[in-house]
C-alpha positions as CSV (number, residue, x, y, z in Angstrom):
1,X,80.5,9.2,-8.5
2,X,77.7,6.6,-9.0
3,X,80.0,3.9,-8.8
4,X,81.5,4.6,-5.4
5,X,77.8,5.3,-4.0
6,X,77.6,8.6,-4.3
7,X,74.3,8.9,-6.2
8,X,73.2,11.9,-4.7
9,X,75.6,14.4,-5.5
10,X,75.7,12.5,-9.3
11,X,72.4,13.6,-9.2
12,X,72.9,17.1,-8.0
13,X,76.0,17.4,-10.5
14,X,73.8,16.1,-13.6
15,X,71.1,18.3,-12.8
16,X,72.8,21.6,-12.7
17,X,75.0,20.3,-16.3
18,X,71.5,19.6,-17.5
19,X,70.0,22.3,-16.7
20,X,72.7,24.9,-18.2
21,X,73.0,22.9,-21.2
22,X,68.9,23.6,-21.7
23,X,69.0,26.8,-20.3
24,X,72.0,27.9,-23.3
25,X,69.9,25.5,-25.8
26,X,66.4,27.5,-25.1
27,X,68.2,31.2,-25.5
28,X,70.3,29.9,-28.6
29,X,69.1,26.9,-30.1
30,X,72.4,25.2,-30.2
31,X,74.1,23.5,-27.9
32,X,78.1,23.7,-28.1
33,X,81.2,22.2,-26.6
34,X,82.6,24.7,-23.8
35,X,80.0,25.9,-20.8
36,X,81.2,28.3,-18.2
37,X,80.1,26.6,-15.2
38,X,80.2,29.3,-13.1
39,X,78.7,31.5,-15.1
40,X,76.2,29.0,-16.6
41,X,76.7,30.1,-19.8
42,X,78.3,29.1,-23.5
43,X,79.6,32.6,-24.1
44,X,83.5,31.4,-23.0
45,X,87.1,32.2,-24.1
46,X,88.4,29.9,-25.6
47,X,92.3,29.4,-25.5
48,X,93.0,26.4,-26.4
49,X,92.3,24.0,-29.3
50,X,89.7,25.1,-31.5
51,X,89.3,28.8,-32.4
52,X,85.8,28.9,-31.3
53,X,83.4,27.3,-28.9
54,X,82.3,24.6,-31.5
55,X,78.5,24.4,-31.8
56,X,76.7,20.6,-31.6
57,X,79.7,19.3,-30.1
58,X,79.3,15.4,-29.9
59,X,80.8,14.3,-26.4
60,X,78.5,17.5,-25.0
61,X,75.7,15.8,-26.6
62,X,76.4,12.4,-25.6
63,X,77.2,13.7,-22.1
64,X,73.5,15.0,-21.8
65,X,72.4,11.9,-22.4
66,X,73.7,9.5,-20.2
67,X,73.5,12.1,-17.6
68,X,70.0,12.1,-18.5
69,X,69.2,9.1,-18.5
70,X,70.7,7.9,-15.4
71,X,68.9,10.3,-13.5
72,X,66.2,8.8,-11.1
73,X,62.8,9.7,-12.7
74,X,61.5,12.1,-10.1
75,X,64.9,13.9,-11.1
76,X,64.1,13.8,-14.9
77,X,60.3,15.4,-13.8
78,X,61.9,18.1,-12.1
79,X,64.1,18.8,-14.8
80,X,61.5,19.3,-17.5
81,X,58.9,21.0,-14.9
82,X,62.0,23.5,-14.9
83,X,62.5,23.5,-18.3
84,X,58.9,23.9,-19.3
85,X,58.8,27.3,-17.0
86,X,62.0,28.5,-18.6
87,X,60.4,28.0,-21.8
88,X,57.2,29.9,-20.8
89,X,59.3,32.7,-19.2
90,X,61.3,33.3,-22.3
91,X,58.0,33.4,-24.4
């Protein structure tokens, strides 16, 4: 989407993968292959492939990061403002 100018709904897009990956991470502490988009969560059926939803799942993990990163740095505050009051909450 960034490459064809569309850096505003990349942005949108990364946030809300970003923020459901963190939001499983800070209930679970792990952070595995298969999300449920819709229902923002890691708890999916799997069907195909592997048996189970594998846990520290390397393109997941490389995923976060160049979503991250590419995120403009107003984006990236945001993100951890949100993250910091999910944190508190769950405390």
């Amino acid at each position: 989407m960034r490459r064809y100018g569309f850096n505003i709904e990349a942005n949108r897009v990364s946030m809300n993968f970003l923020s459901m990956v963190t939001e499983n991470f800070l209930r679970d502490g792990t952070i595995h292959e298969k999300y449920d988009a819709v229902k923002r969560s890691s708890d999916t059926q799997v069907t195909a492939g592997y048996h189970m939803n594998i846990v520290g799942f390397g393109w997941t993990n490389g995923v976060f990061l160049v979503l991250l990163h590419e995120l403009p740095p107003s984006d990236v505050t945001q993100l951890a403002h949100e993250i910091n009051q999910a944190s508190a909450s769950a405390q």
